[in-house]
N, CA, C and O atoms as a CHARMM CRD file, in Angstrom:
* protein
*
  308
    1    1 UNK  N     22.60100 -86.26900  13.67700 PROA 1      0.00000
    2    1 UNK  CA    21.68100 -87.17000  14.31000 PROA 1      0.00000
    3    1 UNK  C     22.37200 -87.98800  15.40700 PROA 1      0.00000
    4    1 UNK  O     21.98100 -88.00400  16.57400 PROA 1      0.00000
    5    2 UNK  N     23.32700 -88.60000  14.98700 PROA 2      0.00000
    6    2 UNK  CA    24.16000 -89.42200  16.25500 PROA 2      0.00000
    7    2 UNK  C     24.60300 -88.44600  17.17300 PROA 2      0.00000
    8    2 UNK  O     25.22500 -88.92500  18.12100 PROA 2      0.00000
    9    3 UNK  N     24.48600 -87.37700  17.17500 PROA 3      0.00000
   10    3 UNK  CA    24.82500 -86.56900  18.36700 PROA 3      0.00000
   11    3 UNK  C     23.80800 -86.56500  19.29100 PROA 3      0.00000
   12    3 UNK  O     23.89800 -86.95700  20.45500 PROA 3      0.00000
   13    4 UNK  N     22.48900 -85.95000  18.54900 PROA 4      0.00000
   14    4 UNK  CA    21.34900 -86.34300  19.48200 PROA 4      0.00000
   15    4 UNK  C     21.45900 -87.58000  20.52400 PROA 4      0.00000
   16    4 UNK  O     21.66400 -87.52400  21.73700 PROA 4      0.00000
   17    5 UNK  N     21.26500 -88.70400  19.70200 PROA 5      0.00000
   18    5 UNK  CA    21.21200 -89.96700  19.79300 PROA 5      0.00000
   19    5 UNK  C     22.91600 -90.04500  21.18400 PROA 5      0.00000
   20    5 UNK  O     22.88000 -90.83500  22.12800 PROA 5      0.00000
   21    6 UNK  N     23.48300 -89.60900  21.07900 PROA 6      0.00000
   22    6 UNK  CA    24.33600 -89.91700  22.39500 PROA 6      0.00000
   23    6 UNK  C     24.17400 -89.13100  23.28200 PROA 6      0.00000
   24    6 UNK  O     24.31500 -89.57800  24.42000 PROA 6      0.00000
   25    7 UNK  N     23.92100 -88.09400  23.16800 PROA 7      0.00000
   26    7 UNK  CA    23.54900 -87.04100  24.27200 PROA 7      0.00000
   27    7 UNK  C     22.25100 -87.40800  25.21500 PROA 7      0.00000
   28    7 UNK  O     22.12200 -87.05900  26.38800 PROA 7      0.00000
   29    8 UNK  N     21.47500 -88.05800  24.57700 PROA 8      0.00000
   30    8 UNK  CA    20.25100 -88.40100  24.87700 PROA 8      0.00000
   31    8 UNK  C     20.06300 -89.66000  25.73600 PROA 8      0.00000
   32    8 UNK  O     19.36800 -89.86000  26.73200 PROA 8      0.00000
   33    9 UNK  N     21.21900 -90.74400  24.77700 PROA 9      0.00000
   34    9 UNK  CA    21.48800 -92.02100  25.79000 PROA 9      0.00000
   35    9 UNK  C     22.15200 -91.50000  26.89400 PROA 9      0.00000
   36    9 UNK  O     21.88300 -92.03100  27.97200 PROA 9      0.00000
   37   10 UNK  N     23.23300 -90.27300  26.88200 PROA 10     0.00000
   38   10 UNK  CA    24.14500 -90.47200  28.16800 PROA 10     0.00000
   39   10 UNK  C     23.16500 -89.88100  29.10300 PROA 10     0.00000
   40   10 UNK  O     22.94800 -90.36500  30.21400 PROA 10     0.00000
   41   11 UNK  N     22.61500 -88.90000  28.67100 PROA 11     0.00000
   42   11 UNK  CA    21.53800 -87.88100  29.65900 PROA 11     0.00000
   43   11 UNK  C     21.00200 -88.87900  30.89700 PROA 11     0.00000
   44   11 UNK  O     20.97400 -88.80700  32.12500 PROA 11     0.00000
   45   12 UNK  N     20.46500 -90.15300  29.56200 PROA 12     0.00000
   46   12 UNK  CA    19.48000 -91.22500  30.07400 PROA 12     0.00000
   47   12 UNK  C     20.24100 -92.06400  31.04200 PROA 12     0.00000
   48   12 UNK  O     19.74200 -92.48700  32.08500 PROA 12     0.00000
   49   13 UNK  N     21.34400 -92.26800  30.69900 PROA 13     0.00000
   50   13 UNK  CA    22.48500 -93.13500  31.83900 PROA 13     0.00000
   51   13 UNK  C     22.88200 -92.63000  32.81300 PROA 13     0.00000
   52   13 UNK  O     23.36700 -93.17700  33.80300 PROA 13     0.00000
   53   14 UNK  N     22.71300 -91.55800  32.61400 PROA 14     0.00000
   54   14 UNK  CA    23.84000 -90.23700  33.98200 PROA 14     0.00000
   55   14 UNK  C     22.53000 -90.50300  35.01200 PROA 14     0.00000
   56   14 UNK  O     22.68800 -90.79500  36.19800 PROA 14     0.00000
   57   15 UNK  N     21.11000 -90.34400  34.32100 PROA 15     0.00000
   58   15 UNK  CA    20.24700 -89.72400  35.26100 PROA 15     0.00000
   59   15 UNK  C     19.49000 -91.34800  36.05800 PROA 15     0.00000
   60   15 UNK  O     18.99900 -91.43000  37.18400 PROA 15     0.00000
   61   16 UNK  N     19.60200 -92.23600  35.23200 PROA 16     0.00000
   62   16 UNK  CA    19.92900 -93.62400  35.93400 PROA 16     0.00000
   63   16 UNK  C     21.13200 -94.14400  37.21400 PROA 16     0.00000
   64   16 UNK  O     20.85700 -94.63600  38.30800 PROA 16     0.00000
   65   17 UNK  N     22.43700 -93.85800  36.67300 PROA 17     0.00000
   66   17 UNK  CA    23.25000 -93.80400  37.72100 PROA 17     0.00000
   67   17 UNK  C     22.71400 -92.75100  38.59700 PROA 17     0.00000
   68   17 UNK  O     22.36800 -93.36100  39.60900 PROA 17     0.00000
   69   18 UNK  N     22.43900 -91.41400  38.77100 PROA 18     0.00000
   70   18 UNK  CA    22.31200 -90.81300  39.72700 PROA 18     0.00000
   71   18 UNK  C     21.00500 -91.14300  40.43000 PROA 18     0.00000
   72   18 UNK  O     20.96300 -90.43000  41.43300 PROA 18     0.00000
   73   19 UNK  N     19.74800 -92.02700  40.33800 PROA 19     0.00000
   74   19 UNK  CA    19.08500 -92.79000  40.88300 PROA 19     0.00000
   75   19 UNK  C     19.41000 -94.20000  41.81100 PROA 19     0.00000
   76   19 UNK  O     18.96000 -94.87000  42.74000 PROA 19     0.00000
   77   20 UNK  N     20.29500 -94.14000  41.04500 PROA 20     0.00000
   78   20 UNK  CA    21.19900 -95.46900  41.77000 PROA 20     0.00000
   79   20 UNK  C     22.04300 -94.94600  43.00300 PROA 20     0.00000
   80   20 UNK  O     21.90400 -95.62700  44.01900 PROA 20     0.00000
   81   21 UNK  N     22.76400 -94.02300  43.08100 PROA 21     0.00000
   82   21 UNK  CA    23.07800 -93.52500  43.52700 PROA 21     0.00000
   83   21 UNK  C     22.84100 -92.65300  45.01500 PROA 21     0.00000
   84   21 UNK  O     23.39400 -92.53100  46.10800 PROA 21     0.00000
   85   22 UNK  N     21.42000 -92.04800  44.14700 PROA 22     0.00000
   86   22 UNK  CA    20.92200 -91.90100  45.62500 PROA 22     0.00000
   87   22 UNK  C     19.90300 -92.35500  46.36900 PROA 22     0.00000
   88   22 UNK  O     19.15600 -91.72800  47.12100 PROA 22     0.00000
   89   23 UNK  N     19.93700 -93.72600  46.04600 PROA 23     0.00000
   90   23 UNK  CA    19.53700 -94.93400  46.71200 PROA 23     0.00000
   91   23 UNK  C     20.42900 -95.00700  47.57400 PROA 23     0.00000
   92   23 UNK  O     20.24000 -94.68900  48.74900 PROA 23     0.00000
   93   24 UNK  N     21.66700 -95.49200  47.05400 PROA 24     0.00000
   94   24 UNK  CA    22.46000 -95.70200  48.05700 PROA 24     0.00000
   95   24 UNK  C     23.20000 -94.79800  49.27500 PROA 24     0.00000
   96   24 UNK  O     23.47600 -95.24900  50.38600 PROA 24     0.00000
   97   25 UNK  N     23.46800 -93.37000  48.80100 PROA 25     0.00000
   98   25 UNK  CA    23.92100 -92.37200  49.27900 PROA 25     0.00000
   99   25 UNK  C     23.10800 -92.06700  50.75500 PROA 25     0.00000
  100   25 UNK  O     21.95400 -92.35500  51.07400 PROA 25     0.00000
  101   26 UNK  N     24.26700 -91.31200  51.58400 PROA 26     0.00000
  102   26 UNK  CA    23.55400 -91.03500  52.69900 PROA 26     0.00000
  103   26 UNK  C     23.12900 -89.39700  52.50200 PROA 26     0.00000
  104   26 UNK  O     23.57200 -88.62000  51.65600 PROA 26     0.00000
  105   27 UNK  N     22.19000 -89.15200  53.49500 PROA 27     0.00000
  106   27 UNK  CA    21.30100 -87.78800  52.90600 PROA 27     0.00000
  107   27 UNK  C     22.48800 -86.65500  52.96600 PROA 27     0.00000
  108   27 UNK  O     22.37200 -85.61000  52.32700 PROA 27     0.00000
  109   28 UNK  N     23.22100 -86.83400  53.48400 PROA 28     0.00000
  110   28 UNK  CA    24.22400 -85.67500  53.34700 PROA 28     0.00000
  111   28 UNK  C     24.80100 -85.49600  52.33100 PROA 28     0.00000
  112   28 UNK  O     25.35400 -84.40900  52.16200 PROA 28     0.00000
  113   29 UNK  N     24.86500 -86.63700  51.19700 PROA 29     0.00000
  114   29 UNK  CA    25.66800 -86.71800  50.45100 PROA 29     0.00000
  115   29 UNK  C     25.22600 -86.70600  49.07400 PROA 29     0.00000
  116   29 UNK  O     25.84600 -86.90900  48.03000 PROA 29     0.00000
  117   30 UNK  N     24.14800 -86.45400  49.28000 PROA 30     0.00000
  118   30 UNK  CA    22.59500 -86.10300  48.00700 PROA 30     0.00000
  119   30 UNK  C     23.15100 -84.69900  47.31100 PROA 30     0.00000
  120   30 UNK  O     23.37700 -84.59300  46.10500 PROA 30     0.00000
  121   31 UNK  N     23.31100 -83.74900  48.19200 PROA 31     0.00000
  122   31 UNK  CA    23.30200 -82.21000  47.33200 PROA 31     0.00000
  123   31 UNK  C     24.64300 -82.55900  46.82800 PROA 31     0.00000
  124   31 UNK  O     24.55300 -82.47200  45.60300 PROA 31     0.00000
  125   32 UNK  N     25.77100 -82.89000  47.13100 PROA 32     0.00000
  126   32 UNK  CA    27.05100 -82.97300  46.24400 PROA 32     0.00000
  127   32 UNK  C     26.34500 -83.74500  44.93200 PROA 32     0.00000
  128   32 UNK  O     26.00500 -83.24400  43.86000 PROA 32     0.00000
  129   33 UNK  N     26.25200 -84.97900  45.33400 PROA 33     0.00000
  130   33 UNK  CA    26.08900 -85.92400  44.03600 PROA 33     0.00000
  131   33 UNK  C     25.17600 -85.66500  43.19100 PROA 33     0.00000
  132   33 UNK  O     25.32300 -86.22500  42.10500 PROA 33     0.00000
  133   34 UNK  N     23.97700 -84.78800  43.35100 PROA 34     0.00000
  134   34 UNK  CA    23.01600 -84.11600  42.30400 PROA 34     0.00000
  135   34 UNK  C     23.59100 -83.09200  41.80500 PROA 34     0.00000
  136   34 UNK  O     23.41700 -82.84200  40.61200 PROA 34     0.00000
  137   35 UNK  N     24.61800 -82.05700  42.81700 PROA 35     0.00000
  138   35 UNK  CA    25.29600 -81.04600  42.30600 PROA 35     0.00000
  139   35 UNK  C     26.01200 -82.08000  40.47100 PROA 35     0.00000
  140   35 UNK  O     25.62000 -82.02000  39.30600 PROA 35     0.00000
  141   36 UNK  N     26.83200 -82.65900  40.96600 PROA 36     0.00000
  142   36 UNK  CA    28.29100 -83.56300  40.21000 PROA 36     0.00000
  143   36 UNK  C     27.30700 -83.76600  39.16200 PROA 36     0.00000
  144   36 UNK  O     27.01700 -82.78600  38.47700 PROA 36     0.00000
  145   37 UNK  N     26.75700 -84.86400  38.92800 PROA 37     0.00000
  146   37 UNK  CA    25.90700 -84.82800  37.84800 PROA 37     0.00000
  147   37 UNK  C     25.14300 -84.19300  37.06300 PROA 37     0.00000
  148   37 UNK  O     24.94500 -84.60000  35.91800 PROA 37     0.00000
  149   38 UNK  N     24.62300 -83.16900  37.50800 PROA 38     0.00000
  150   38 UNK  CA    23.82000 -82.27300  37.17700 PROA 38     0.00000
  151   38 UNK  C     25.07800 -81.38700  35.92100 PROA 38     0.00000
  152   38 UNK  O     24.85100 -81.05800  34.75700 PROA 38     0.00000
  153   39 UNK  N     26.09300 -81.25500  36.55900 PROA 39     0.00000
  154   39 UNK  CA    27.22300 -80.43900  36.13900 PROA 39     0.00000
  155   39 UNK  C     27.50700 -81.48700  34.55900 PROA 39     0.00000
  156   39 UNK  O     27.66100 -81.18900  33.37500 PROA 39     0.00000
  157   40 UNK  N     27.47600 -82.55600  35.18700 PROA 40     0.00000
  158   40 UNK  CA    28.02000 -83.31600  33.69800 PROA 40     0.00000
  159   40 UNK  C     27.31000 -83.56100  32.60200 PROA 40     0.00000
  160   40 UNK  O     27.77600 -83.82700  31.49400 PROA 40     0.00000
  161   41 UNK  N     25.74400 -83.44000  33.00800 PROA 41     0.00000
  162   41 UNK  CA    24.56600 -83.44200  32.10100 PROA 41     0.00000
  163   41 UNK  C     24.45000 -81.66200  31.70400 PROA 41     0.00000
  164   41 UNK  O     23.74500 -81.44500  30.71900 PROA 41     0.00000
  165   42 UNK  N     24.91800 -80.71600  32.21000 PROA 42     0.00000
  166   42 UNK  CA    25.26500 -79.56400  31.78900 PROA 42     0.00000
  167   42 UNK  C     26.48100 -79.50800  29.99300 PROA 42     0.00000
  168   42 UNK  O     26.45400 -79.18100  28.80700 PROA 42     0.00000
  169   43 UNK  N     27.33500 -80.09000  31.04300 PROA 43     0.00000
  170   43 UNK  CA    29.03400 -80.23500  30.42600 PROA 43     0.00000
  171   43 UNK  C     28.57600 -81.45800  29.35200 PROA 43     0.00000
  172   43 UNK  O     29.65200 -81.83300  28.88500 PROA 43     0.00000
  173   44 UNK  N     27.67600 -82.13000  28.83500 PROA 44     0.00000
  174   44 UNK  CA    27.32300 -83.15200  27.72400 PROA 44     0.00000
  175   44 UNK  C     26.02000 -81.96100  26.63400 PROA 44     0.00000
  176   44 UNK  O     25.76900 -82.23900  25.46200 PROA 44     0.00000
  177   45 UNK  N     25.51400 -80.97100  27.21000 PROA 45     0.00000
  178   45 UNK  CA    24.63200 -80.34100  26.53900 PROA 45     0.00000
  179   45 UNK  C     24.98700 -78.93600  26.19900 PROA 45     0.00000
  180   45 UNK  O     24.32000 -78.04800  25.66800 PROA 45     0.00000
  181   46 UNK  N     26.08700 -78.96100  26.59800 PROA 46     0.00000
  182   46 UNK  CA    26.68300 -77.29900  25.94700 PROA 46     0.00000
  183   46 UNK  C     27.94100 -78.42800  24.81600 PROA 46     0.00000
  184   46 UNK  O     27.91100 -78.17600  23.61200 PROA 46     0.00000
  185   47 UNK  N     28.71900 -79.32200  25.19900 PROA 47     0.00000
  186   47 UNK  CA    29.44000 -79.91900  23.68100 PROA 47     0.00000
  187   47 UNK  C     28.31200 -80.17700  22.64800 PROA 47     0.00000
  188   47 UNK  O     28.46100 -79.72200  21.51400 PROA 47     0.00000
  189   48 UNK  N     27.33800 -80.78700  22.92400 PROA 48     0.00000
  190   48 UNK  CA    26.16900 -81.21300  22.34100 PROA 48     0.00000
  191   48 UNK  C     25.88700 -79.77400  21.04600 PROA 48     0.00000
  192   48 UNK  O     25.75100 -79.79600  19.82300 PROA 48     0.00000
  193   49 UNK  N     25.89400 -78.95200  21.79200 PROA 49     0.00000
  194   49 UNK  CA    25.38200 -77.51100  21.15300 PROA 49     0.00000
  195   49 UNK  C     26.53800 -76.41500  20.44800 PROA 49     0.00000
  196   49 UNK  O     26.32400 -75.39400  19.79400 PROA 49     0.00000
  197   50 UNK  N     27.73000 -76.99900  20.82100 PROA 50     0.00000
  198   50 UNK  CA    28.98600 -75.63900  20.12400 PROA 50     0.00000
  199   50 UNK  C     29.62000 -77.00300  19.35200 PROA 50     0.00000
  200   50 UNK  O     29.93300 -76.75400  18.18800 PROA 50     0.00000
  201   51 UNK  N     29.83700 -78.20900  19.71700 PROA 51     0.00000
  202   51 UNK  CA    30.81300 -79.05300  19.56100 PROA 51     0.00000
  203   51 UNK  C     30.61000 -79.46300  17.29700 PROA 51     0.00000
  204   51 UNK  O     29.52100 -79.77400  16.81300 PROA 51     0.00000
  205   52 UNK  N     31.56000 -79.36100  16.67000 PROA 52     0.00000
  206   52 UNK  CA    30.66600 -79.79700  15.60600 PROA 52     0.00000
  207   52 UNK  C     30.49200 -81.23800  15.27000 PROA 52     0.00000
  208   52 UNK  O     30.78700 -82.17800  16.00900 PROA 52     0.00000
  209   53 UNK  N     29.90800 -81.32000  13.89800 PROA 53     0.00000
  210   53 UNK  CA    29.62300 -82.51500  13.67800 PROA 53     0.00000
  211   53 UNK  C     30.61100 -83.30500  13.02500 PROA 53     0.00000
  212   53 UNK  O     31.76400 -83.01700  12.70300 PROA 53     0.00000
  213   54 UNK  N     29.69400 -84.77100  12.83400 PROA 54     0.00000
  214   54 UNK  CA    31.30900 -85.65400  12.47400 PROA 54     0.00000
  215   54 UNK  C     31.66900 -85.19800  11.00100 PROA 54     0.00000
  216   54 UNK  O     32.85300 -85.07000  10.69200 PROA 54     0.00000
  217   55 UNK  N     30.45200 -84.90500   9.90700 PROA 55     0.00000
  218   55 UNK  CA    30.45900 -84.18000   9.25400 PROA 55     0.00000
  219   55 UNK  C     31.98800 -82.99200   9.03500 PROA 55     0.00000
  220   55 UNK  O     33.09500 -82.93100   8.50100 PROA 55     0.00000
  221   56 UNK  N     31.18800 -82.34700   9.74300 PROA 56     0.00000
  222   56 UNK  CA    32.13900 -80.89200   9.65500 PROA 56     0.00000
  223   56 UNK  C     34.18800 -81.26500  10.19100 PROA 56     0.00000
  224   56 UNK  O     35.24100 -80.64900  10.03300 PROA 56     0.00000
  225   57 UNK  N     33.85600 -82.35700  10.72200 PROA 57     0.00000
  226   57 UNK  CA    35.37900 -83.03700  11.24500 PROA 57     0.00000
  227   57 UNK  C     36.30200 -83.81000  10.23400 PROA 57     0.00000
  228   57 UNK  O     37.42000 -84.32500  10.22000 PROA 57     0.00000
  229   58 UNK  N     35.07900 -83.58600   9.28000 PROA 58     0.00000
  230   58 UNK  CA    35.44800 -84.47000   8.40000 PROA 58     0.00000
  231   58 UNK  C     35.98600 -83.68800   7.09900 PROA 58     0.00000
  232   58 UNK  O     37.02900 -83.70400   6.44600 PROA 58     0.00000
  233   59 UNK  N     35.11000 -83.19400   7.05900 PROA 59     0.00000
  234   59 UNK  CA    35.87800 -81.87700   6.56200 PROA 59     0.00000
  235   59 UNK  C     36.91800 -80.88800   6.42100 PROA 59     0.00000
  236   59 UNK  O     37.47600 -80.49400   5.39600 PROA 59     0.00000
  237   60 UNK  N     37.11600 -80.49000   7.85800 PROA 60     0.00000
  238   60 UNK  CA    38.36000 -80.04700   8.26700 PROA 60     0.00000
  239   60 UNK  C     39.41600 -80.82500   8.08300 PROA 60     0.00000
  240   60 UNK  O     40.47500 -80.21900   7.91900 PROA 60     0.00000
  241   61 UNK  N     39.45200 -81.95800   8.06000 PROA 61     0.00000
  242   61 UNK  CA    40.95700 -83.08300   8.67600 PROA 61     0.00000
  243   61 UNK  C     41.30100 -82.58300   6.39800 PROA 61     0.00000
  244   61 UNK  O     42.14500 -81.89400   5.82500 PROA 61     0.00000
  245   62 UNK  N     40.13300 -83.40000   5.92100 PROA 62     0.00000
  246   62 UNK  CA    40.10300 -82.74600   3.96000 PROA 62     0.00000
  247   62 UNK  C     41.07100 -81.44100   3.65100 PROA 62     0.00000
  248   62 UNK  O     42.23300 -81.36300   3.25200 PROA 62     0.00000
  249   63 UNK  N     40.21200 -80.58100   3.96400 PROA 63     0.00000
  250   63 UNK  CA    40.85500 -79.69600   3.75000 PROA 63     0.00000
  251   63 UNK  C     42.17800 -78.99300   4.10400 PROA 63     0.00000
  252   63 UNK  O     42.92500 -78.32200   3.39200 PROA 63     0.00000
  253   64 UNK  N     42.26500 -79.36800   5.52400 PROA 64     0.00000
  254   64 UNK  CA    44.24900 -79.79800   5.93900 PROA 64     0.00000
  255   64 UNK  C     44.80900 -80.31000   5.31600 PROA 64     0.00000
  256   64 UNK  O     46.02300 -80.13700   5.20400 PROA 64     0.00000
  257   65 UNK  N     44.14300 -81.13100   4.67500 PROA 65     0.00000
  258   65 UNK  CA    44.99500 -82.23200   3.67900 PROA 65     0.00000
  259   65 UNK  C     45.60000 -81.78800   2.71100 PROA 65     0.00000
  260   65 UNK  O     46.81500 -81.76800   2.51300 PROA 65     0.00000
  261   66 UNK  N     44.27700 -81.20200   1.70700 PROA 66     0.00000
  262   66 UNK  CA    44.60100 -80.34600   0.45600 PROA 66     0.00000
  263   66 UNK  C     45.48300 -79.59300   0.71000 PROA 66     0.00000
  264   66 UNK  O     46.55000 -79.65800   0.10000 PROA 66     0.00000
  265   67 UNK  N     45.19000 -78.43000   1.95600 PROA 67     0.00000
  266   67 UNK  CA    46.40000 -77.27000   2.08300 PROA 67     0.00000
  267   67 UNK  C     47.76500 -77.69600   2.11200 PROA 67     0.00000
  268   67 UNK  O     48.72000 -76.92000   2.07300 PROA 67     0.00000
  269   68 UNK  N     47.84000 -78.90000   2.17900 PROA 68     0.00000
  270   68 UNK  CA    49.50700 -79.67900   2.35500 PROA 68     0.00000
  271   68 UNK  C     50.34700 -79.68400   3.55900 PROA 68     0.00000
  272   68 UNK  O     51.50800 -80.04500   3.75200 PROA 68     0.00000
  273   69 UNK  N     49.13100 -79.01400   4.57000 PROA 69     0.00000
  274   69 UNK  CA    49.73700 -79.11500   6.02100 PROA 69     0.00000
  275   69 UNK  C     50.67800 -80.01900   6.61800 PROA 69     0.00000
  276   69 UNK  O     50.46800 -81.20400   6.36100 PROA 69     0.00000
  277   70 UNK  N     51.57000 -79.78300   7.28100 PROA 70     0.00000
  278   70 UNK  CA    51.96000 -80.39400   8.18200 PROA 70     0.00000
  279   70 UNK  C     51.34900 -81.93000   8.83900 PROA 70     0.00000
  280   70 UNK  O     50.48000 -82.07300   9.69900 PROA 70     0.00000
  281   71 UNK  N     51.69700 -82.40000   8.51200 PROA 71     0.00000
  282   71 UNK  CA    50.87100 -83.66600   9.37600 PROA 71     0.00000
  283   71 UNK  C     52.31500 -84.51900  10.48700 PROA 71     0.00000
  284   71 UNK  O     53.48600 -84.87600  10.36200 PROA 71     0.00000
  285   72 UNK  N     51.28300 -84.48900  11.47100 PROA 72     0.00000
  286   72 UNK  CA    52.23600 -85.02000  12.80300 PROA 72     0.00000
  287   72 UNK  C     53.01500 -86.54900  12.88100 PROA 72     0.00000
  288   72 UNK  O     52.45900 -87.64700  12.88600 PROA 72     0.00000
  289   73 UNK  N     54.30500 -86.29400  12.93200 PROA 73     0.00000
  290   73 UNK  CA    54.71100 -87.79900  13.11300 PROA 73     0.00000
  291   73 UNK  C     55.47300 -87.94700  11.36500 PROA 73     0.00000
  292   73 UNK  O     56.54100 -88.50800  11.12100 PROA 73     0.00000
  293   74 UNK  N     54.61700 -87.31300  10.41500 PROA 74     0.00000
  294   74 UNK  CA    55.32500 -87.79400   8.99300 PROA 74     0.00000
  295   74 UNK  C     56.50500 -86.65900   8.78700 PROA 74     0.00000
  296   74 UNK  O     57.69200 -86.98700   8.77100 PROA 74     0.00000
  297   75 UNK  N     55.96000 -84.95400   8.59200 PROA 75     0.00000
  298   75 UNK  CA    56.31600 -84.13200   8.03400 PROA 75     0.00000
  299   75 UNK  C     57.67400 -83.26700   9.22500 PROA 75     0.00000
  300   75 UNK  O     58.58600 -82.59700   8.74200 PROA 75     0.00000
  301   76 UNK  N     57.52300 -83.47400  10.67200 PROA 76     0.00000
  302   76 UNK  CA    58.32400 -83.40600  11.64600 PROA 76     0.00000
  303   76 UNK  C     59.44100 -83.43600  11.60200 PROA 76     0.00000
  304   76 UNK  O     59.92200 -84.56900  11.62100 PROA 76     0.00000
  305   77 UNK  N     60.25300 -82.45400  11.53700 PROA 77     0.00000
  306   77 UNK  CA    61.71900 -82.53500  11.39600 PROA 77     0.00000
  307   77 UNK  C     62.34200 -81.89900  12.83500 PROA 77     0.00000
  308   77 UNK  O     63.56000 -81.83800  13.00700 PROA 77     0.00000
């Protein structure tokens, strides 16, 4: 759920700044800056979709644990 929930606020912020933006922008400088953003509201909805959850992160770090892995900084020789 909090993934939604940030993807959704940033979507909502990106696409605010880029209103702001091209307010201010001169017309030449419109297709870059819709390009740029467009790219980052891309690059927030493909992590959104492969990236996992805090869940599943949470999990993993567990189960490293159990396996008796290596952990950085302690086990380092």
């Amino acid at each position: 759920m909090w993934r939604r929930a940030y993807v959704y606020a940033a979507s909502l912020g990106l696409g605010l700044i880029l209103m702001r933006l091209a307010e201010r922008a001169d017309l030449a400088d419109l297709p870059m800056l819709a390009r740029a953003i467009t790219g980052l509201m891309a690059l927030m909805a493909v992590l959104y979709l492969v990236g996992p959850t805090a869940q599943q992160l949470i999990a993993f770090v567990a189960e490293l644990r159990a396996r008796g892995g290596p952990r950085p900084g302690i086990d380092s020789t």
